[in-house]
C-alpha positions as CSV (number, residue, x, y, z in Angstrom):
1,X,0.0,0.0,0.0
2,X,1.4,3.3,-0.5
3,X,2.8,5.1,2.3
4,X,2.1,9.0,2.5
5,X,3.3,9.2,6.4
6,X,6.8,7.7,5.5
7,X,7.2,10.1,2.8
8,X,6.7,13.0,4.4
9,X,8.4,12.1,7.3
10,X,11.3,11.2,4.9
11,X,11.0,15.0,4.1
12,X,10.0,16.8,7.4
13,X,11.5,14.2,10.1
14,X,8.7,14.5,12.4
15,X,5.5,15.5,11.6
16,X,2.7,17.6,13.1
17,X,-1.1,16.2,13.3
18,X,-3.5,18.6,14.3
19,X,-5.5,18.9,17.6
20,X,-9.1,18.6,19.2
21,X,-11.8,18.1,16.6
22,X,-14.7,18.1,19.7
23,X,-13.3,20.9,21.5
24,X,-13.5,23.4,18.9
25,X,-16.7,22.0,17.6
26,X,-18.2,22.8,20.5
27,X,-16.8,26.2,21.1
28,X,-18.3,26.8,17.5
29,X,-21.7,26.1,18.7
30,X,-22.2,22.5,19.0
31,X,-24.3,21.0,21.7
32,X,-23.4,18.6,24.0
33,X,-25.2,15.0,22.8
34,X,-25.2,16.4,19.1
35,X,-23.4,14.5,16.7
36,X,-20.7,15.9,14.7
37,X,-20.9,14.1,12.0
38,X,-24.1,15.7,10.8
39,X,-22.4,19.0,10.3
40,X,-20.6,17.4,7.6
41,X,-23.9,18.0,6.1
42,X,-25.5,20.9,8.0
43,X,-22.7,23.0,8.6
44,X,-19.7,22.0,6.6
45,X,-18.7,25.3,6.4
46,X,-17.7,25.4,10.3
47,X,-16.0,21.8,9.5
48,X,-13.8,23.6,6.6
49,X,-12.8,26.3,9.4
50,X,-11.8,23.5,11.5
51,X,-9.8,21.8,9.3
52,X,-8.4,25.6,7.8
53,X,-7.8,26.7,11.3
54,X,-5.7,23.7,11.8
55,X,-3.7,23.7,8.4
56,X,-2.9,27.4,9.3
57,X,-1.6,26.6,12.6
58,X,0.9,24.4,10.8
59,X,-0.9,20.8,10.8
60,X,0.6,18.4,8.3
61,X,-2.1,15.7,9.5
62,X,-5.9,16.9,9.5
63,X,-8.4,13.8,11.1
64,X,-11.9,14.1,9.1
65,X,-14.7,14.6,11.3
66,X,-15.9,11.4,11.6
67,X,-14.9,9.5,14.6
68,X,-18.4,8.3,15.5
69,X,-18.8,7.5,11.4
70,X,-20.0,4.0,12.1
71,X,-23.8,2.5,12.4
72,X,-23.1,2.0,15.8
73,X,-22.7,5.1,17.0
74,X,-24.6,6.7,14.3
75,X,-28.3,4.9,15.1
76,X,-27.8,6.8,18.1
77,X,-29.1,9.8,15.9
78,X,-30.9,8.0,13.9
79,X,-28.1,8.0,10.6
80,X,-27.3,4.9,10.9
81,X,-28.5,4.4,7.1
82,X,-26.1,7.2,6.0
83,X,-22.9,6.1,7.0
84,X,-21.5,6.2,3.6
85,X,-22.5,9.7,2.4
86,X,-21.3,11.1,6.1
87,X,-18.1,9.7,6.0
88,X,-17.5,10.0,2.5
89,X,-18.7,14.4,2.8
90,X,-16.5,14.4,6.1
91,X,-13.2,13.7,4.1
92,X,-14.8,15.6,0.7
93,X,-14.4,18.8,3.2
94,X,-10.6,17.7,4.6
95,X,-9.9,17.4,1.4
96,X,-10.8,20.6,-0.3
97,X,-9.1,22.1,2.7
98,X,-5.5,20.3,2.1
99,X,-5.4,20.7,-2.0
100,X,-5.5,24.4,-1.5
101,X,-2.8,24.5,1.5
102,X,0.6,24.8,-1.0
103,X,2.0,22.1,0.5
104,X,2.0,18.5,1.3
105,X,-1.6,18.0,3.8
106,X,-3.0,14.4,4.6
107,X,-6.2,14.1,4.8
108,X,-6.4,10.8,8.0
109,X,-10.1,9.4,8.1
110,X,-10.9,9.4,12.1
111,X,-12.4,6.1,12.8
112,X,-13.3,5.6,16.4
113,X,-14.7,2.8,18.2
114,X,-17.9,1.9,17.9
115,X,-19.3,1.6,21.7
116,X,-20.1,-1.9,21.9
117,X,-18.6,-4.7,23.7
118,X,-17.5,-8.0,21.5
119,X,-18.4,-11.2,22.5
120,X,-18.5,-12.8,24.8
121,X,-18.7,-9.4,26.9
122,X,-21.2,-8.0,24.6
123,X,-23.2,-8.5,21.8
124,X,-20.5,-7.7,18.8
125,X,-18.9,-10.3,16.9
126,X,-15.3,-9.9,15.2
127,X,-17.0,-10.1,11.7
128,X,-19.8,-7.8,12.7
129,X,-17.0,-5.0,13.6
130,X,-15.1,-5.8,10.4
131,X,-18.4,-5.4,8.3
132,X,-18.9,-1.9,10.3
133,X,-15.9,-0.4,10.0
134,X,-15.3,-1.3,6.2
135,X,-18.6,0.4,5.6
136,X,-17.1,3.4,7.2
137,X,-14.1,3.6,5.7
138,X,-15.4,3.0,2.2
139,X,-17.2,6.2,2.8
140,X,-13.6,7.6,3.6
141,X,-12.0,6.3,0.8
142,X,-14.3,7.9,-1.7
143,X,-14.2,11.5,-0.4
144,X,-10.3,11.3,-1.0
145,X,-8.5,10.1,2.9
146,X,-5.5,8.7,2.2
147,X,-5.0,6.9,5.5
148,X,-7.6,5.4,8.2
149,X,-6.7,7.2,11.0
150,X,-8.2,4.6,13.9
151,X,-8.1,6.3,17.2
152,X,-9.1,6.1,21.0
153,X,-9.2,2.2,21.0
154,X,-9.3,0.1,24.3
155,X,-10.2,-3.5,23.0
156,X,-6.9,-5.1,20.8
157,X,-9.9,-7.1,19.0
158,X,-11.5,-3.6,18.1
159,X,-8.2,-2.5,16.7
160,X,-7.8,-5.6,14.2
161,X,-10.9,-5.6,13.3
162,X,-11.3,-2.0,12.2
163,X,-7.3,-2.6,10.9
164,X,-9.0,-5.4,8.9
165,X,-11.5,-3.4,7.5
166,X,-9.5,-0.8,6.5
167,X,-6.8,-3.6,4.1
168,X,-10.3,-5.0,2.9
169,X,-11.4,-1.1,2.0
170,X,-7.5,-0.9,0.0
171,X,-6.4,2.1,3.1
172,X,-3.6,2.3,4.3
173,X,-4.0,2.7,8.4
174,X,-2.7,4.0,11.9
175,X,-3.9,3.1,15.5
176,X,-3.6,4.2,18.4
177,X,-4.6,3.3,21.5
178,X,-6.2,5.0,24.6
179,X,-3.8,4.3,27.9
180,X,-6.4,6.2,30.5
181,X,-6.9,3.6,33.3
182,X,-3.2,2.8,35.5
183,X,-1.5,3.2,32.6
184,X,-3.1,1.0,30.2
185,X,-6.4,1.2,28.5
186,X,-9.7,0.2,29.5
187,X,-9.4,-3.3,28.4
188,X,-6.0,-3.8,29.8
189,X,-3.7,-3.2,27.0
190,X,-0.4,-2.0,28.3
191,X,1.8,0.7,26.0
192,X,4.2,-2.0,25.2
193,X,2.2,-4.6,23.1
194,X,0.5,-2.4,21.4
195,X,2.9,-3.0,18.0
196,X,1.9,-6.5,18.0
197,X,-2.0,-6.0,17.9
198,X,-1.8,-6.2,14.4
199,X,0.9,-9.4,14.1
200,X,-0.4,-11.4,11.4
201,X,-2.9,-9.0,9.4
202,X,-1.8,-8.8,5.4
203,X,-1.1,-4.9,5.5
204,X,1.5,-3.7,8.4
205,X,0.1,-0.7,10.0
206,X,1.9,3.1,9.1
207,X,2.1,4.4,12.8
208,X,1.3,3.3,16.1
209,X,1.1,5.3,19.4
210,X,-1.1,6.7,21.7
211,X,-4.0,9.4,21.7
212,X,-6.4,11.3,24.5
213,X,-5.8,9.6,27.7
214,X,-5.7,11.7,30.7
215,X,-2.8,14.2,30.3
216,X,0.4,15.3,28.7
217,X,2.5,13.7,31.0
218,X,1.2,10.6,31.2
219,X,0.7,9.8,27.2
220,X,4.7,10.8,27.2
221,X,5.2,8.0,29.8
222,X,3.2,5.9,27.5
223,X,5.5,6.8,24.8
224,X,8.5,6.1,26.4
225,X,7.2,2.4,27.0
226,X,6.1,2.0,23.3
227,X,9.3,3.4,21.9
228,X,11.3,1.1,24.2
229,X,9.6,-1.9,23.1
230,X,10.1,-1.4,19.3
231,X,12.6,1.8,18.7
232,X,12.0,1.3,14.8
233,X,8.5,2.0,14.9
234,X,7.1,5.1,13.5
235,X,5.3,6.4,16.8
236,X,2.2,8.8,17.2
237,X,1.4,11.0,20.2
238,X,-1.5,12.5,20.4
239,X,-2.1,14.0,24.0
240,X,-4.8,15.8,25.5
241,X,-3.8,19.6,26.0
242,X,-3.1,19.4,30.0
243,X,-5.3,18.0,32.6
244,X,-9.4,17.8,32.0
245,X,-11.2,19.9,34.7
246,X,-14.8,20.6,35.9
247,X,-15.8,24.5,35.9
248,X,-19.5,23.9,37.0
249,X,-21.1,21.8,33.8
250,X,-18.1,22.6,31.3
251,X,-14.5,20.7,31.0
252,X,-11.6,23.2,30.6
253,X,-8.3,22.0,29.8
254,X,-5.1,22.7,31.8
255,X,-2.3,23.0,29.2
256,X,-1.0,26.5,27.9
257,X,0.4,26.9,24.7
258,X,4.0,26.8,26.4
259,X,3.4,23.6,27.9
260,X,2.4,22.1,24.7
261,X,5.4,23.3,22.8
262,X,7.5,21.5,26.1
263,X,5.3,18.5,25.2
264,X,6.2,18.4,21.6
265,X,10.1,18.8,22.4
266,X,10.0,16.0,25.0
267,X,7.9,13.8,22.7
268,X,10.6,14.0,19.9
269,X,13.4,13.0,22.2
270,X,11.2,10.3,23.8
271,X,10.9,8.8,20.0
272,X,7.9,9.9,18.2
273,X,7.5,10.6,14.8
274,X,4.2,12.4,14.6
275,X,3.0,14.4,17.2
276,X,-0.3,16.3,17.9
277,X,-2.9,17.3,20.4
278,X,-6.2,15.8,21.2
279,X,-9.2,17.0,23.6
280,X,-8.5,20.6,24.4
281,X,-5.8,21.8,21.9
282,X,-7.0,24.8,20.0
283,X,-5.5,26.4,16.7
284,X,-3.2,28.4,19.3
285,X,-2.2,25.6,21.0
286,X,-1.2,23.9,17.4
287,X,0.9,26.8,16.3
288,X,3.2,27.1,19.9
289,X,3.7,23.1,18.8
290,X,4.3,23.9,15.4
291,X,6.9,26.3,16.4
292,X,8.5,24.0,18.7
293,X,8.9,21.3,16.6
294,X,10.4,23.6,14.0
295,X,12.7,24.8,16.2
296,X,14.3,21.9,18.6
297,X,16.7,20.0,17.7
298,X,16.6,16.1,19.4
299,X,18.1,15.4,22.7
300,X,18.5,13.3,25.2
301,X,15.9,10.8,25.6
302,X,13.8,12.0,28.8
303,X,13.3,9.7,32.0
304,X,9.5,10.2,33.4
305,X,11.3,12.1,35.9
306,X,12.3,14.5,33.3
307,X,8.4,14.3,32.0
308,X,7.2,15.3,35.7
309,X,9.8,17.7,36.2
310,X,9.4,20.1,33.1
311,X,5.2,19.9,32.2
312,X,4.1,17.9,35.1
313,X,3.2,14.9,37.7
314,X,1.4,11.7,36.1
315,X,-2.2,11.4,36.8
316,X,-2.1,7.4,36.8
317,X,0.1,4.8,37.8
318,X,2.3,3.6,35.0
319,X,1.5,0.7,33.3
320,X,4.9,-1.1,33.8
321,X,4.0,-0.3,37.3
322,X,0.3,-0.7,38.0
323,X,-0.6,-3.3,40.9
324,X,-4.3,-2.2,40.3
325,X,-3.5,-2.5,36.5
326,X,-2.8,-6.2,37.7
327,X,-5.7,-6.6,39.7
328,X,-7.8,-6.0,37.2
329,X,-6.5,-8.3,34.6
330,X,-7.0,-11.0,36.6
331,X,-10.7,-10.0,37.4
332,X,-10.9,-9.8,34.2
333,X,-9.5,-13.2,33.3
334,X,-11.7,-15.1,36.5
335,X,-14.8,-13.1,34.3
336,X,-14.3,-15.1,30.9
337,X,-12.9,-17.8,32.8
């Protein structure tokens, strides 16, 4: 399959994804419960200012806004019946966006999980989740994404499935995984194995790393564990901008635009290749990274000392770590068992 990421890394070194698709959505006037992916239709114009906002912060990566683009999550608002045209309009508008940049812009079709357990936890089968996803990415593929960008994944199965989907589809892809809960995600994955989730498919994925999470410091811990494990790799980071807080009814995010440019710097050195921002990083935020990057040369690799010491402490126990990370996986394996 062809490989846009390796190219322009070949040319850039590292590259720059963009930041919080949600985040900015909602400060453009979307509600709370409303799905995004019907602006694609209803508003694209506020989706081209996302993506345009983005490119002119300096992105070289811009996710289409469709990361709840399946059935699954779209029945929720009664679309389950368009996935195709959603999908395929969300990377239509990306796409208008990155031939008119000047320069070299890929257009990554966001493909997110789809909210239901697999079997024998839930109701989902493997094939059921292949069958979803490739519908979804079809939809992608036609409105002109060059790569299926699948993100914020907890279940290993959910990633091969949706990595299956997207070989079937003819897609190049990237995952990345969710580390949230002691250092791993949800479903127990630790940083570490997260190359081997896809041992055995036909296609190899482009990138693998890490997005949302809790906080800065605690995706680049993540990092540091994923880069150990398989220094080769082409690596993504993709951390939320700070720490999530509470102000009455409404999350604000900690992170200034100087402690994403630290970020950026210390996930370089720690081994990434691409590098972005996810819930909470604005178009500001993006162009203090964008600056950064341009600017720093590679160092040291940090310690998570080093992480704690210049953006800030962990917010969960490290995976590597993690006797409640341990805890769980054996609850979880006397629950099948």
């Amino acid at each position: 399959m062809n490989n846009p990421i390796e190219a322009l890394i070949v040319e850039k070194g590292v590259l720059l994804a963009d930041g919080a698709t949600g985040t900015n959505l909602f400060a453009m006037g979307l509600e709370a419960g409303d799905a995004p992916e019907l602006w694609n239709e209803t508003a694209p114009e506020k989706i081209e200012a996302l993506h345009q906002g983005f490119v002119d912060a300096g992105a070289d990566i811009i996710l289409t806004n469709s990361f709840g683009g399946t059935r699954h999550r779209l029945k929720l608002h009664k679309a389950e019946s368009r996935v195709h045209e959603l999908n395929r309009r969300a990377a239509e508008i990306a796409r208008s966006v990155a031939d008119k940049a000047g320069r070299k812009v890929i257009v990554a079709g966001s493909v997110g999980p789809t909210g239901e357990l697999f079997q024998p936890l839930g109701a989902m089968s493997y094939d059921e989740a292949v069958e979803a996803f490739a519908e979804q990415i079809e939809g992608l593929k036609a409105g002109g994404a060059e790569v299926a960008w699948i993100e914020t994944m907890s279940a290993p199965d959910e990633i091969r499935a949706a990595a299956e989907a997207a070989i079937r589809v003819g897609l190049p892809y990237t995952f990345t995984g969710s580390f949230d809960t002691a250092g791993r995600t949800m479903m127990g994955l630790a940083p570490r194995d997260i190359h081997a989730v896809a041992d055995g498919l036909a296609e190899t994925p482009l990138a693998v790393g890490a997005n949302c999470g809790v906080g800065a410091s605690d995706i680049l811990a993540s990092l540091l564990d994923m880069s150990a494990a398989r220094p080769e790799a082409t690596i993504v980071v993709k951390g939320n901008c700070g720490i999530p807080e509470f102000r009455g009814s409404e999350i604000h995010y900690s992170g200034t635009p100087e402690l994403m440019a630290e970020y950026v710097r210390l996930a370089v050195d720690g081994g990434a290749k691409i590098v972005g921002g996810c819930c909470g990083t604005s178009f500001r935020h993006l162009a203090a990274m964008r600056e950064a990057l341009d600017r720093h040369e590679k160092a040291q690799r940090p310690t998570v000392e080093d992480i704690v010491g210049r953006i800030g402490p962990l917010r969960n126990k490290q995976a590597s770590t993690s006797e409640g990370a341990e805890g769980g996986r054996r609850e979880r394996r006397r629950a099948r068992g």
